[in-house]
N, C-alpha and C positions, 0 to 999 in steps of 0.2 A: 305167495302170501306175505312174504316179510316186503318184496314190492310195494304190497297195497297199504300195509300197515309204518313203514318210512313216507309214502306219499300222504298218509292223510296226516301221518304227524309232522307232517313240514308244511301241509293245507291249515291246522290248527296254529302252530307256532305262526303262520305267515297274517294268520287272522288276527290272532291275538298282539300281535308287535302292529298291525295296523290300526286297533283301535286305541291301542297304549299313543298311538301317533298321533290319531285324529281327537286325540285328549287334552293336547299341548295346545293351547290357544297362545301365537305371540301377542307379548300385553304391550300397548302401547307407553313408552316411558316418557320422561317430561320434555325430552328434547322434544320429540315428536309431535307431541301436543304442540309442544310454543311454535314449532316450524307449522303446525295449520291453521296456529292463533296468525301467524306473521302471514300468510300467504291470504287468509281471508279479508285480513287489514288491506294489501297491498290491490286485491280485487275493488274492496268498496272503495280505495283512495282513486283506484282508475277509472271505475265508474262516473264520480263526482267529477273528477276531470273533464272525464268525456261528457258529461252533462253540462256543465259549465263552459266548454268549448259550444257545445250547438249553442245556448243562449246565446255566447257572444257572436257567436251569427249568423243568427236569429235578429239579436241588437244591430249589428251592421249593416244587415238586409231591410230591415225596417227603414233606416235614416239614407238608405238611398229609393226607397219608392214615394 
């Protein structure tokens, strides 16, 4: 009996510390923000590169047919 009654109050405590856990949301701070302001910058700037690259030869393959 004190078996069943230590198991379920360690069933309750293990419950209760896991929703106290699943409560804690890590909150994004401003580093982090700026670092996927920077990283999305860095995508569209390679984009336009790469875009800018086929035109140009796109232009070059034109001027030889």
């Amino acid at each position: 009996m004190i078996k069943n009654k230590i198991t379920i109050t360690s069933a309750i405590a293990i419950a209760a510390m896991l929703a106290v856990l699943s409560g804690c949301e890590k909150k994004e701070g401003p580093l982090e923000k700026a670092g996927k302001e920077v990283d999305n910058a860095a995508a569209n700037v390679g984009q336009k590169i790469e875009n800018a690259g086929e035109k140009m030869q796109d232009a070059v393959q034109g001027d030889k047919k």
